[in-house]
C-alpha positions as CSV (number, residue, x, y, z in Angstrom):
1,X,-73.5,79.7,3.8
2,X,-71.2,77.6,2.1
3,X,-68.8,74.9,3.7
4,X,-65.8,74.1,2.9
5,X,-65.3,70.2,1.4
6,X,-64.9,67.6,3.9
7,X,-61.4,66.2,5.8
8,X,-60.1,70.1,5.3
9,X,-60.9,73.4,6.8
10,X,-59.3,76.7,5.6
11,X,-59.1,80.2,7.5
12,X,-61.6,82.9,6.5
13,X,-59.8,85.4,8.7
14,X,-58.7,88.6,7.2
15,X,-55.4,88.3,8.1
16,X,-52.6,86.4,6.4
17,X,-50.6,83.3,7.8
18,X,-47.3,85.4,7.1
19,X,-45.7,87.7,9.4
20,X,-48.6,87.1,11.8
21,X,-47.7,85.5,15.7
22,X,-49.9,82.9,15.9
23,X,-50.9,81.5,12.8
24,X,-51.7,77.8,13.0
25,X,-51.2,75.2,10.4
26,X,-52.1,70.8,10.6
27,X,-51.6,69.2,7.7
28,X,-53.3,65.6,6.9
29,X,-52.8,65.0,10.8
30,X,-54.0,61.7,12.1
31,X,-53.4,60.3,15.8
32,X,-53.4,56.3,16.1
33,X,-53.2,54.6,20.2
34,X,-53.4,52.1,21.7
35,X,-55.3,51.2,24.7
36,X,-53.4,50.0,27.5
37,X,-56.8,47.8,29.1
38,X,-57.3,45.6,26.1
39,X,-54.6,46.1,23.9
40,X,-56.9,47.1,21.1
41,X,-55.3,49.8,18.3
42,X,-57.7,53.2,18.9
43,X,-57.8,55.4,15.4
44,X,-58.8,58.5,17.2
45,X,-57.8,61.5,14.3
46,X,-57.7,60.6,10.5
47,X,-56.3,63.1,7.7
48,X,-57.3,66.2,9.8
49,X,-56.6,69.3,7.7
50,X,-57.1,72.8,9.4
51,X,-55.5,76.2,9.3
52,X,-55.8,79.2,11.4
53,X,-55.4,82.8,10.8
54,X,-53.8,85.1,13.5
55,X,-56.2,86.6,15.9
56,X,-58.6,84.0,15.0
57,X,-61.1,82.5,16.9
58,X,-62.1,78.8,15.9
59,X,-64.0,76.1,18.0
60,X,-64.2,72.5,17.5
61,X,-67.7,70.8,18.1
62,X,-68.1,66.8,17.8
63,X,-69.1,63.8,19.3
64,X,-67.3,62.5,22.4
65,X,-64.2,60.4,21.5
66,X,-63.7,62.1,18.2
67,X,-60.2,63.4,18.7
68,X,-61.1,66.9,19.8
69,X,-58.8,66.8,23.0
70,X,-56.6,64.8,21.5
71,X,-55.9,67.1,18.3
72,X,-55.6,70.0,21.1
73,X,-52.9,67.8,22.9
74,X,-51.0,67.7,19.4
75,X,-51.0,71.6,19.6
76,X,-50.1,72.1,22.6
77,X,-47.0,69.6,22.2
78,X,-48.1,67.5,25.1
79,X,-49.0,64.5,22.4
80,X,-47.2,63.2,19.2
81,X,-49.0,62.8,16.0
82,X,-49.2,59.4,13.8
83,X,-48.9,61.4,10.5
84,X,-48.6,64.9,9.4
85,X,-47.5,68.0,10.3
86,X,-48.8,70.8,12.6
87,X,-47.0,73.8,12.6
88,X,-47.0,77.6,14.1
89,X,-45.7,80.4,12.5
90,X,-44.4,77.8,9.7
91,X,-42.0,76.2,12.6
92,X,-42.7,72.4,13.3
93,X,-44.6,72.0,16.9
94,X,-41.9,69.5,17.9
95,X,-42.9,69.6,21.9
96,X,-44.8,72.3,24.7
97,X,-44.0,75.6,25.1
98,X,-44.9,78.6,26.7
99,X,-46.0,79.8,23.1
100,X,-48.9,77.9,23.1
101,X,-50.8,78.1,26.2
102,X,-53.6,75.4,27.4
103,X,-56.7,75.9,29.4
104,X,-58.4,72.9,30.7
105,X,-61.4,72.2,32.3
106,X,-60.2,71.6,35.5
107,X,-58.4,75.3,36.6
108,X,-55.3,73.2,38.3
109,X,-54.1,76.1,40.2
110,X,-51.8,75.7,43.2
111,X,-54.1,75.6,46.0
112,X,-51.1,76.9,48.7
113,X,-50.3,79.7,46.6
114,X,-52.0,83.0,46.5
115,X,-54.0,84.3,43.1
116,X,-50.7,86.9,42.6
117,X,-48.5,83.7,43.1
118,X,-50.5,81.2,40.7
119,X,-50.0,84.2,38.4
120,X,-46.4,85.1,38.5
121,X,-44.9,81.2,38.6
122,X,-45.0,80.5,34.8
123,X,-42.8,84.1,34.4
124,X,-40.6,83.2,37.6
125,X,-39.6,79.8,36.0
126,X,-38.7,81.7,33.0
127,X,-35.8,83.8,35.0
128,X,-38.2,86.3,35.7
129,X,-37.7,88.8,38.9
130,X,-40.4,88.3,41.2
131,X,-41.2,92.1,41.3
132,X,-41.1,92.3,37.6
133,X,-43.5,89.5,37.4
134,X,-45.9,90.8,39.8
135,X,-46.2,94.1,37.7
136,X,-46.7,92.4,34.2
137,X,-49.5,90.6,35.9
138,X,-51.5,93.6,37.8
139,X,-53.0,94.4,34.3
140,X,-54.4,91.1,33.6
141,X,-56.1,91.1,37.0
142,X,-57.5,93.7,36.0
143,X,-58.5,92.6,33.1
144,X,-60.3,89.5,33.7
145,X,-61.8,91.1,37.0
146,X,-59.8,90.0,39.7
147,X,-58.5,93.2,41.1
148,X,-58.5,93.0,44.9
149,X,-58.0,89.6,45.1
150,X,-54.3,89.3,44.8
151,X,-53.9,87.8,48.6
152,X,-56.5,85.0,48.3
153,X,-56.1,81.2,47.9
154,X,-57.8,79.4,45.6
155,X,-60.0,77.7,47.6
156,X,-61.8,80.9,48.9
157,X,-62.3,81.6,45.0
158,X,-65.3,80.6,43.0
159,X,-65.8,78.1,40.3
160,X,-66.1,81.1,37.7
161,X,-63.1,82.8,39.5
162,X,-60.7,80.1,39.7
163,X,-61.3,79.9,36.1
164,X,-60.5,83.2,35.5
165,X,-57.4,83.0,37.0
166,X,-56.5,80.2,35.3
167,X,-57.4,82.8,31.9
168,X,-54.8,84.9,33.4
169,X,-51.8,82.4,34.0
170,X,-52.1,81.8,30.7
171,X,-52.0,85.3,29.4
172,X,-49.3,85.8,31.4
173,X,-46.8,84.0,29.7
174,X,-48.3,86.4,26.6
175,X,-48.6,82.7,24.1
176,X,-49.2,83.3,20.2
177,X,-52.0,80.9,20.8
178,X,-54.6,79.9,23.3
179,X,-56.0,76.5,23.9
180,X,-58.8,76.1,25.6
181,X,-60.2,72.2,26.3
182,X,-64.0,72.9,27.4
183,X,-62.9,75.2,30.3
184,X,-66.4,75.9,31.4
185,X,-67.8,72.4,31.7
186,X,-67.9,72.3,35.2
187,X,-69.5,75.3,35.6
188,X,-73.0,75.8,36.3
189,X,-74.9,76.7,33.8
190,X,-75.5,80.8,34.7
191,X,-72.0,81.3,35.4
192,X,-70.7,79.3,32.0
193,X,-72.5,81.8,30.0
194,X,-71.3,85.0,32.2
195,X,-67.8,83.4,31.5
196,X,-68.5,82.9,28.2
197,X,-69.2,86.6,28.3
198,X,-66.0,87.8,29.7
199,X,-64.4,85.6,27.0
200,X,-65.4,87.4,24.3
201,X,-64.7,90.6,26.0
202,X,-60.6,89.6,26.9
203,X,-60.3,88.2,23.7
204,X,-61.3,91.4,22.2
205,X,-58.9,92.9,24.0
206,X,-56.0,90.7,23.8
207,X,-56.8,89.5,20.2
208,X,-54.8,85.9,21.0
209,X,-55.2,83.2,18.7
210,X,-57.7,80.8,20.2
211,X,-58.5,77.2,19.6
212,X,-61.5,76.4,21.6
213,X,-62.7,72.9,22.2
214,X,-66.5,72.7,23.6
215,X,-69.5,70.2,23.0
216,X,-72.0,73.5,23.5
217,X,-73.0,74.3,19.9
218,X,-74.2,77.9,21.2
219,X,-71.3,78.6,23.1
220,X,-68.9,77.5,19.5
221,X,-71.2,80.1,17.9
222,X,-71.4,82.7,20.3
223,X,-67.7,82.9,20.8
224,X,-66.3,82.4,17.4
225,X,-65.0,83.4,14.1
226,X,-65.5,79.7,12.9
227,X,-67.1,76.6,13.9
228,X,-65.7,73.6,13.3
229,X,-67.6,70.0,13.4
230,X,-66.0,66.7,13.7
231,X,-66.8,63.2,13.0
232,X,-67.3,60.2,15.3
233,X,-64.0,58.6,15.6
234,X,-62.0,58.8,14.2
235,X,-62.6,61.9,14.0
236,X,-62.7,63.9,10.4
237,X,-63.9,67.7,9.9
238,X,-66.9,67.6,8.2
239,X,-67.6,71.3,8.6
240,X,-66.4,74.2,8.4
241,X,-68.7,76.8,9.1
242,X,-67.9,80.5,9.0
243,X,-70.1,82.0,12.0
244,X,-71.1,85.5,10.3
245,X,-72.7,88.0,13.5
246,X,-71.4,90.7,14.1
247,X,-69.0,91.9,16.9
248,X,-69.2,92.6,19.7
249,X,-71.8,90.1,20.5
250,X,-73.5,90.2,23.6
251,X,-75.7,86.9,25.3
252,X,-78.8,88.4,24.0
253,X,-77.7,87.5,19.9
254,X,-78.5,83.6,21.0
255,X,-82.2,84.6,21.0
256,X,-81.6,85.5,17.0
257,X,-83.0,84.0,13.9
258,X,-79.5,84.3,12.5
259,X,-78.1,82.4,15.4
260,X,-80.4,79.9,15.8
261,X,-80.1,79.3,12.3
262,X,-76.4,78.3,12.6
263,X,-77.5,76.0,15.6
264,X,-79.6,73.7,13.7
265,X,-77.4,73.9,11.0
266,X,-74.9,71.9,13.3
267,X,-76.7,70.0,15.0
268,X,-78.9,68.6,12.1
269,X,-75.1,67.3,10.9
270,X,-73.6,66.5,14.3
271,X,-76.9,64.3,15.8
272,X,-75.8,61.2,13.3
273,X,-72.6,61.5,14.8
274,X,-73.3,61.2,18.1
275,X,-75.7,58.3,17.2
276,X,-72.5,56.6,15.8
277,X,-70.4,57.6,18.6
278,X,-72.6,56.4,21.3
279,X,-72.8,52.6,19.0
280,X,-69.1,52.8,19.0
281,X,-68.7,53.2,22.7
282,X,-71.3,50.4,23.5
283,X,-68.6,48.2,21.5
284,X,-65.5,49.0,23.0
């Protein structure tokens, strides 16, 4: 498989970026801070290049500290970028909105309201009658397996569960893309990959847009269209790797020659980089 040349990443995805909800575009994006502790000027994203076809899947591998979050923050709108543009749909991301939804790791659900209630409050602050909003969400409970659990609170809910709810709330809004910031980290490890399962599985069905930001190289392969590997910081795309296995994939495709292949393949690339990240956190 060939890779495309370093700093820039372009779709492989069938579909075009025109006329299609949900087509992503960054353009030469780079992210400069500073930290408030020492003062010292952090260059956490350089010349970052990447598109994104609608309906695609694409996850972003790399070292930690290499701008993956903070590339996802630019997205979503919650942060502002140095240099270059980042757009959706060919409009400007100028701040959030409910078009882009965001999935961390930490499900942040209101713990003294109910699963239905968790569900329905993005649609409610939008104008959205109650009732209405309760019917346009009965599907998605459904969908990611919550059915029957309406009345519950979050705390009598499961890791895995709360997770899936927190899926759902951001269906519910219906964004023209998904971002998702290692949502399964703190999971253990037998429910990550059932999760990672029933992934796959809605995103089949719902066919969002996803960016997907992980440091498990199997679960970037597993779940996407395209893997994406990143530089220690700052952090630079220094693959991009078209994941060819057929869908639908099932856990039991890890265990391939194909898939394993693509494993090594990024980690033989990414284990320098770590290397470098780890030196550059024992300076800071």
């Amino acid at each position: 498989m060939n890779h495309q040349p370093v700093g820039r990443a372009v779709s492989t995805g069938v579909d075009t970026l025109d006329g299609q909800a949900g087509g992503l575009s960054a353009q030469n994006v780079s992210v400069t801070y500073v930290r408030k502790r020492t003062g010292d000027q952090v260059n956490a994203v350089q010349g970052l290049d990447l598109e994104v076809a609608p309906r695609e899947f694409v996850s972003i591998v790399g070292p930690s500290g290499c701008g993956k979050s903070t590339f996802l923050k630019v997205v979503a709108g919650l942060a502002t970028p140095t240099s270059g543009t980042v757009m959706l749909n060919g409009q400007p991301i100028a701040d959030a909105s409910d078009r882009r939804a965001m999935v961390f790791q930490d499900a942040s659900l209101f713990p003294w309201y109910s699963v239905m209630r968790n569900l329905t409050y993005g649609m409610e602050c939008r104008g959205v009658k109650a009732k209405k909003a309760r019917a346009a969400v009965l599907p998605l409970l459904e969908k990611v397996g919550l059915t029957g659990f309406e009345k519950h609170y979050p705390y009598e809910l499961s890791g895995g569960m709360q997770q899936r709810v927190n899926l759902a709330r951001a269906l519910a809004v219906d964004p023209e893309i998904l971002l998702m910031d290692e949502p399964f980290a703190a999971l253990d490890a037998q429910t990550r990959e059932i999760m990672q399962a029933e992934l796959l599985r809605i995103w089949t069905e719902t066919r969002k847009t996803v960016l997907f930001v992980t440091h498990q190289i199997d679960e970037a392969i597993f779940l996407s269209d395209r893997v994406i590997v990143m530089s220690a910081r700052p952090g630079r795309i220094i693959l991009d790797l078209p994941v060819d296995l057929p869908r639908p994939r099932s856990l039991e495709i890890k265990e391939t020659p194909e898939f394993l292949g693509l494993q090594k393949k990024i980690w033989s690339l990414l284990e320098q980089e770590v290397l470098k990240s780890m030196k550059l956190r024992d300076r800071a």
